[in-house]
C-alpha positions, 0 to 999 in steps of 0.5 A: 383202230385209229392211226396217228399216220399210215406209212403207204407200204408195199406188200414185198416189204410186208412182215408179221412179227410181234415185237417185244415191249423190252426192244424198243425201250432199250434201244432208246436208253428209257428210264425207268418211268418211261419203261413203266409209262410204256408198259401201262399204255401200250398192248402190242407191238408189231413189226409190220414191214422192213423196206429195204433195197431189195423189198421196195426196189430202190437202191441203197445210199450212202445216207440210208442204207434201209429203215429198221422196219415199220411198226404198229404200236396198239394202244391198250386204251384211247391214249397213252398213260399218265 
């Protein structure tokens, strides 16, 4: 599998959870089409890390709080769907 970017993380942050399909395209309001889009293109979704203030040792700010998490998305074939 090749990645598009590699987000260094460190292991306190590390989690493995698959994450529904359904869950990153309703949180961004998608239309149908792109529901669909997504669907065809992608095979799994996995919530990889959760760096937060207490995983990564740094303290919280006013402006970030802490990241919702890191995810990898794999691909059902070499790019996604038309």
């Amino acid at each position: 599998m090749s990645a598009l970017y590699q987000l260094p993380t460190p292991e306190t942050s590390a989690q493995a959870r698959l994450s529904p399909k359904t869950r990153i395209y309703d949180a961004v309001g998608a239309s149908t089409a792109l529901r669909e889009r997504f669907v065809r293109s992608s095979d799994q979704i996995a919530w990889t890390h959760k760096p937060g203030p207490r995983t990564l040792n740094l303290p919280a700010t006013a402006a970030v709080a802490e990241l919702s998490g890191v995810f990898r998305v794999t691909l059902k074939g070499e790019c996604v769907a038309r």
